[in-house]
N, C-alpha and C positions, 0 to 999 in steps of 0.2 A: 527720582521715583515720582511718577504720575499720582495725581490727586486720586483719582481711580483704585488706583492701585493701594495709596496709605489707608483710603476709608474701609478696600476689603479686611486687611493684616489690619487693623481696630475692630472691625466687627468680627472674625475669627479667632482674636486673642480669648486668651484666659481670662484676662483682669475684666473684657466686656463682660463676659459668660456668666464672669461672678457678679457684675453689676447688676446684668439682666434679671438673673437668679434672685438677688434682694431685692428688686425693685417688683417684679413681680411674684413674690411673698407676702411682702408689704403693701402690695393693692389687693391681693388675695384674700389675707387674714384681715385687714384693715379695710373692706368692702362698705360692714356697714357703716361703719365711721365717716365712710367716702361721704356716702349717700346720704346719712345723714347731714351732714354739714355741708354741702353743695348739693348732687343733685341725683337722680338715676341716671339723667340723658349725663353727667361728667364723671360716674362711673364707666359705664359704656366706653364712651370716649377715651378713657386710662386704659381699659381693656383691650378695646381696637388696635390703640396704637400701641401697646405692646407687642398684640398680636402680629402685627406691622413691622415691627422691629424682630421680631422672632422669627418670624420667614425669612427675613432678611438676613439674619444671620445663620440661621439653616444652609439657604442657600446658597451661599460663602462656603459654609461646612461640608460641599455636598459629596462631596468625593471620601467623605467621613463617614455618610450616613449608608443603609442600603433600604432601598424600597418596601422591599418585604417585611422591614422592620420596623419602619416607622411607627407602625400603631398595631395594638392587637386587634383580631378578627374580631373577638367578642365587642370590644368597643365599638369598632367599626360596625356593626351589625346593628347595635342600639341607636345610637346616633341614625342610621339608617332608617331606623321603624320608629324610631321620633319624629321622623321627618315624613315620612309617609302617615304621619297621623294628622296632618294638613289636610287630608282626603277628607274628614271625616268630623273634623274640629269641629266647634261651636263657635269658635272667633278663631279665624285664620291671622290674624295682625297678632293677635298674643301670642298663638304658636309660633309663628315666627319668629318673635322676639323670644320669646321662653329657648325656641329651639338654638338660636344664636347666640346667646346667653351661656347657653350645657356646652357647644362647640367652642366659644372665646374661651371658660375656664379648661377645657381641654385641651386646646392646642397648646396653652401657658406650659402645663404641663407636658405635655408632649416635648417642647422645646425644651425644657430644664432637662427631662430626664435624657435629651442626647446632648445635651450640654453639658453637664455635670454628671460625675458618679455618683454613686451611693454615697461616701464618705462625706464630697463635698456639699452634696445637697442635704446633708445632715444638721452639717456646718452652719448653713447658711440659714435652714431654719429654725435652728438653734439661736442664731445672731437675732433673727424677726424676732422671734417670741418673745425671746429675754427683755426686747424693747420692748414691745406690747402689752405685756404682762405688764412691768415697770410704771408705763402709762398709764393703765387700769386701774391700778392700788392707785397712783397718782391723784386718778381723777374720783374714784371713792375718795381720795383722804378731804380733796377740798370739797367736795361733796357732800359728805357726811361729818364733816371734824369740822373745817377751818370756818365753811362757808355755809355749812347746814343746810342746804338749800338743794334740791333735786335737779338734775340736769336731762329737764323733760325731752328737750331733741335726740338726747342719745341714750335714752332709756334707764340711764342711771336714777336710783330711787333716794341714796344716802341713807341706805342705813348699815354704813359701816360701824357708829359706833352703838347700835344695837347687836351687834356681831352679824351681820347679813339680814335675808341673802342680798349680795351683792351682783354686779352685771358687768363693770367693765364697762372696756367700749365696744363691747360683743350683742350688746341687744336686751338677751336673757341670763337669768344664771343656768340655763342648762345650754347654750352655746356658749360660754365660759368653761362651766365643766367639761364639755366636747374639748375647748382649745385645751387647757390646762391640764387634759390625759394624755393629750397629743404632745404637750409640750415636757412632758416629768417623763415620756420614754423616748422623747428625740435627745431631752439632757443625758440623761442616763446613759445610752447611745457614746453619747460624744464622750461622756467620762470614763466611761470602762474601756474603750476604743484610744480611749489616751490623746484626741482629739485637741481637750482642754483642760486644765488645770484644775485641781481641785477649787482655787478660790474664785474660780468662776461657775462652775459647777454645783458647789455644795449652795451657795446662793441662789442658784437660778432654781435647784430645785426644792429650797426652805421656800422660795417665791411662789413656784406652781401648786405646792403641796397650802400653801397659806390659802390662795386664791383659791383651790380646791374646797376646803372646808370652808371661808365663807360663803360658797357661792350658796352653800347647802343644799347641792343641785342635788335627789336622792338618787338619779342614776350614776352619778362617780361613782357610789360607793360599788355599783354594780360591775361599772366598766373595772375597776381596780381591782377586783374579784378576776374578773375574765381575763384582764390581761395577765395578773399575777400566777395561775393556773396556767394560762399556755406558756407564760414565760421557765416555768419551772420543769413545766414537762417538754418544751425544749432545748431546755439545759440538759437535762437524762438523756434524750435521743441525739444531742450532740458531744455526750462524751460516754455513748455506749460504745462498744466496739463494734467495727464495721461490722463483724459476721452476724453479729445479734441487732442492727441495725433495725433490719425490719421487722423485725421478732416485735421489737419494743416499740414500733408505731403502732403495731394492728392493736398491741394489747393496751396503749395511750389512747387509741381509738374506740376499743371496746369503752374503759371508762370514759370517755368525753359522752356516747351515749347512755351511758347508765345516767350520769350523773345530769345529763338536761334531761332524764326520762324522771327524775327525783323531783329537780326543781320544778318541772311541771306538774308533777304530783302535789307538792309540796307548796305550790307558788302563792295561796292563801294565807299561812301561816308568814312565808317570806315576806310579799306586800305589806304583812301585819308588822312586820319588825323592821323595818323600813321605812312605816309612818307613812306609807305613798297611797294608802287604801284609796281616798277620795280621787287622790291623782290618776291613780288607775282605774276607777270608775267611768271617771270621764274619756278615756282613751278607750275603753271597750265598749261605751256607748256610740261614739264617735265610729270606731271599727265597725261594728255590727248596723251602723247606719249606710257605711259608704257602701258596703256585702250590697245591700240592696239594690244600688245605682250599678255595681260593676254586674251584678246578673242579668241585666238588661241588656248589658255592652260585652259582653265574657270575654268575648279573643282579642277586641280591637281597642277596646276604653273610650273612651271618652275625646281625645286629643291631648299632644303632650302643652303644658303650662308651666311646667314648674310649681314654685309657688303658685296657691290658687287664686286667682283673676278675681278681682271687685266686680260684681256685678257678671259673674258670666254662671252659665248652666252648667253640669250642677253643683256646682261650689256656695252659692248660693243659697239655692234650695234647701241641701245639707246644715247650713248655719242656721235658716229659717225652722228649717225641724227640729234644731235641739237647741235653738236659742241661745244662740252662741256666736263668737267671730272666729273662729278656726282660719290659719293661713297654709295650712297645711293639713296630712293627714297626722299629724303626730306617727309614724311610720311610716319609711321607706317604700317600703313593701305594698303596704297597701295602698300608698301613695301612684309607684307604677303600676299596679293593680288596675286604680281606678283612672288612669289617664292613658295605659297603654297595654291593659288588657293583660289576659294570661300571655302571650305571646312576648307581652313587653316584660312582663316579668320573669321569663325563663331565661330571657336573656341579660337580663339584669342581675337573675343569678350566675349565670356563667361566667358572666364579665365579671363577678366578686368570686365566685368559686375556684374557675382557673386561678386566678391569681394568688389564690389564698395557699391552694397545694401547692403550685409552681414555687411560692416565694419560700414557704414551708421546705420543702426538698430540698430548695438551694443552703437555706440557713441550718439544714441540717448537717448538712456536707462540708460547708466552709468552715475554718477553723475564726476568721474575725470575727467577733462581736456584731459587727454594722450590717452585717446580712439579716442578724434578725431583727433589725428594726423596720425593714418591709413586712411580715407577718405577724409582727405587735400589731402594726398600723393597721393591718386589714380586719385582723381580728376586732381594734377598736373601733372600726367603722360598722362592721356587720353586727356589734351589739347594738352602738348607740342609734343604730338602724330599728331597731324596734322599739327606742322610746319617741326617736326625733326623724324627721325627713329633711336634717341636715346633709345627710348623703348625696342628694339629688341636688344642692345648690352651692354656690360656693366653695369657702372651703373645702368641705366634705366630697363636694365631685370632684375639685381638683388633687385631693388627699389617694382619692379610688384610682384618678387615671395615671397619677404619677404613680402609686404601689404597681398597676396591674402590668404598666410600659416597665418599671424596673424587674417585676417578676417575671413576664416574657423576653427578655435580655440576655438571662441567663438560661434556662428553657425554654423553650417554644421548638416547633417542626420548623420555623424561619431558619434556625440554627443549621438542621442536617442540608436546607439547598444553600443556604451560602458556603457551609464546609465543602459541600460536593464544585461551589463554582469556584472553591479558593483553593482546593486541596487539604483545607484546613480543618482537622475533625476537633472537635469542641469536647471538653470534659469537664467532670466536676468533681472533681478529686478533693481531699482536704486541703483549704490555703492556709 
């Protein structure tokens, strides 16, 4: 057997697929950590060269994969008008970078989700987390107990034994709470799916539910609200009987709107019981600030950055008006808003919308558990999307493009022309 020939059948195996997969979880969720402790330009570089190794092994796979399916439209559309906002930037070298930046976390993903299924890539970031997490309390304990002392490079403050809030090697404690939602319904996932054992299971989720509560991030308590609600009401729709199937979405549907037409009514009183008043203060002044800068620019925004740029227009400006360092908009939304316009944002809802019903539909049909852990996931991304503009970087983007590629998988129009070039018609019956 030619050398050629043994490194393809290595890079096609399973046992790669799965290393790939952990390794890039592990630079994923472990990002800022990277950065912190070496450097931006040796994050990039880990990024690259995965992304390097990920073509490559695609490529090998290629008689696996089919074109049409690679990526969804709506992805492919944003990325597009991301890229077209070069035309128009304020700094073309940020864009660049910002935009290359959204494409590396996206291709990771792209690759995982034709590498691995659902179950596996459950697995695996099931395997990250639990290490992550572990680390985290870890580096609170010497932090705050052993060594009392703040661990200023990775944002760690030690006040574990004041009971929080705590950070992890996540940054903030509200990208803790972000990981730690994410991690208590991929456990959950794995254990009811029988995945892994209770005595790995009941551990890892006393760990995220711990890390939860100190993080005292006040939107967990929010996301845990939202997921626990869709999670309940897609328990009902998945063990109604077919013929009242969709009797019982339109009428789960009617309340999802009553009940966001309450909390918005309501949303004062809520704030107030939540202790977030001040916090929310500063996020609706910040909003109602950027309102002003995206009326100027309405369809086109500003240029995409991602994260907003030291020293550029108007991210700047915006901090000098409300005397502040914002790196962000504190929302998703507003965040594409004001970088890529009403334009960039319709399709940034698409690309979370499709995804959301497609994944919905499928996890309602399937009889496994592990179907609705793409539609937990979406649903957590699209709240913690109105406290944080994690969505758009990192984790969070790669979280959105592995959900939307698994949810087009299973539905999408991809499906009826590759049936029509296989013969092969595709269904979705209960499994």
């Amino acid at each position: 057997m030619t050398l050629a020939r043994r490194l393809s059948r290595l890079l096609g195996s399973a046992e790669m697929a799965r290393a790939f997969t952990l390794a890039a979880l592990a630079a994923v969720f472990g990002s800022f950590t990277i950065e912190r402790m070496t450097s931006q330009i040796t994050l990039a570089s880990i990024v690259g060269l995965l992304c390097l190794l990920g073509a490559t092994i695609l490529w090998v796979r290629r008689e696996e994969l089919s074109l049409l399916r690679l990526a969804p439209s709506s992805l492919l559309a944003f990325l597009v008008w991301a890229a077209v906002s070069l035309a128009w930037t304020t700094d073309r070298s940020d864009t660049v970078f910002g935009w290359l930046t959204l494409l590396g976390f996206a291709f990771l993903a792209i690759t995982i989700g034709h590498i691995r299924d659902t179950l596996q890539t459950v697995r695996a970031l099931g395997d990250t987390l639990r290490v992550l997490l572990a680390v985290s309390l870890g580096l609170e304990i010497m932090s705050g107990i052993l060594l009392d002392v703040p661990f200023a490079f990775l944002g760690v403050q030690g006040n574990l034994a004041l009971g929080g809030p705590v950070q992890g090697m996540f940054g903030s404690r509200n990208m803790l709470g972000f990981i730690v939602v994410i991690a208590l319904i991929t456990f959950v996932v794995e254990w009811r799916s029988q995945s892994v054992t209770a005595p790995i299971a009941v551990p890892s989720i006393a760990l995220a539910t711990l890390l939860a509560f100190l993080s005292a991030s006040p939107t967990v308590l929010v996301l845990a609200v939202a997921v626990g609600v869709v999670a309940v009401a897609l328990a009902i729709v998945r063990h109604a009987p077919l013929e009242r199937r969709n009797v019982v979405q339109w009428v789960l549907g009617a309340l999802v709107a009553l009940a966001l037409a309450a909390a918005f009514a309501l949303r004062h009183p809520i704030i107030a019981l939540m202790d977030a008043g001040s916090d929310f203060s500063i996020r609706a002044t910040l909003w109602n600030t950027i309102l002003d800068f995206v009326a100027i620019k309405p369809i086109t925004g500003w240029g995409w950055f991602g994260p907003w740029a030291r020293g550029e227009y108007p991210f700047t400006y915006i901090n000098f008006q409300l005397d502040d360092h914002h790196q962000s908009a504190l929302n998703s939304y507003f965040d594409v808003l004001l970088q890529l316009g009403t334009a960039g944002l319709v399709l940034f809802l698409l690309l979370g919308g499709i995804a959301t019903v497609r994944s919905w539909l499928v996890a309602s049909a399937r009889r496994s558990v592990v179907y609705a852990w793409t539609p937990l996931m979406l649903v957590t991304l699209a709240v913690y999307s109105m406290f944080e503009s994690f969505t758009l970087v990192g984790a969070g983007w790669f979280m959105l493009v592995l959900c939307a590629l698994r949810a087009g998988q299973s539905r999408s129009w991809r499906e009826s022309i590759d049936a029509a070039n296989t013969g092969v018609i595709p269904t979705l019956r209960g499994e």
